[in-house]
C-alpha positions in Angstrom: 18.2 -107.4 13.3 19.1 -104.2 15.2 22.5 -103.3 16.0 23.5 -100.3 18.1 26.3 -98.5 18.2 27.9 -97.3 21.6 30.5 -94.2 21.4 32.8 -94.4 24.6 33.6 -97.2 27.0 33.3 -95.6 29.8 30.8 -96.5 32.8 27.8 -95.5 30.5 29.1 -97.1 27.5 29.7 -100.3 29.3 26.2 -100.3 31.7 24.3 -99.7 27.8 26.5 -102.5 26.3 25.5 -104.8 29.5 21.8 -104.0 29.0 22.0 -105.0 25.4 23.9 -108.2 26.2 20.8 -109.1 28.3 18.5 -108.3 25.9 20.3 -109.9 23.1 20.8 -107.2 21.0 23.6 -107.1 18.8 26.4 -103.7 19.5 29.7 -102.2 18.5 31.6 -100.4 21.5 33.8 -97.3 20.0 36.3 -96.2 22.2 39.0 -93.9 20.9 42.0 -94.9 24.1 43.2 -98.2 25.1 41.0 -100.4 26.4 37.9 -99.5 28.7 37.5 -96.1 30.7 40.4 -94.6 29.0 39.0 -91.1 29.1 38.7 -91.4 32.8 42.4 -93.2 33.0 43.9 -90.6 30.6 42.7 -87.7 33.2 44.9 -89.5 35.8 46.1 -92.6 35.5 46.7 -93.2 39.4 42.7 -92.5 40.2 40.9 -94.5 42.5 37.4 -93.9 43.2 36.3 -94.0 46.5 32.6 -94.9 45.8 31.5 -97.9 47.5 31.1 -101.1 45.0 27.4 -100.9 45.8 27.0 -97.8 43.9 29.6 -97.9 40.8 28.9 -101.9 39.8 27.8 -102.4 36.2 25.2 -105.0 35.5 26.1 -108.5 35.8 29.7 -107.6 37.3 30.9 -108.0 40.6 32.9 -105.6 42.5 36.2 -106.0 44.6 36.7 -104.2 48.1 34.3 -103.6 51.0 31.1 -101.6 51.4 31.3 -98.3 53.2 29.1 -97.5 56.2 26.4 -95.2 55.3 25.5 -91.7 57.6 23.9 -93.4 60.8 25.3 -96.5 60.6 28.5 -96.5 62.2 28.7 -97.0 65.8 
């Protein structure tokens, strides 16, 4: 049986883990901080990203807060 090994739980580190979930393939998430997306916490802890949800979901995970209007869509 394979397992992988994913270094950093960031938004790549946890899409991969996702994609394995799916696929039912065993994994190990390393993550040197607390939790997930401590590097990107560490570099300020009061960041908000101001990406719409459409754009920075992970697989199988839904999103809190509203879509922006795209260029040409707002009236």
């Amino acid at each position: 049986m394979t397992h992988v090994v994913i270094v950093g739980g960031g938004p790549a580190g946890l899409s991969a883990a996702a994609c394995l979930a799916e696929r039912d393939v065993a994994f190990t998430i390393l993550e040197r901080g607390e939790g997930p997306f401590a590097g990107l916490r560490a570099l300020d802890p009061e960041m908000q990203l101001l990406t719409p949800p459409r754009f920075s979901r992970l697989p199988g995970m839904t999103t809190q807060g509203a879509d922006y209007e795209r260029f040409g869509e707002v009236v």
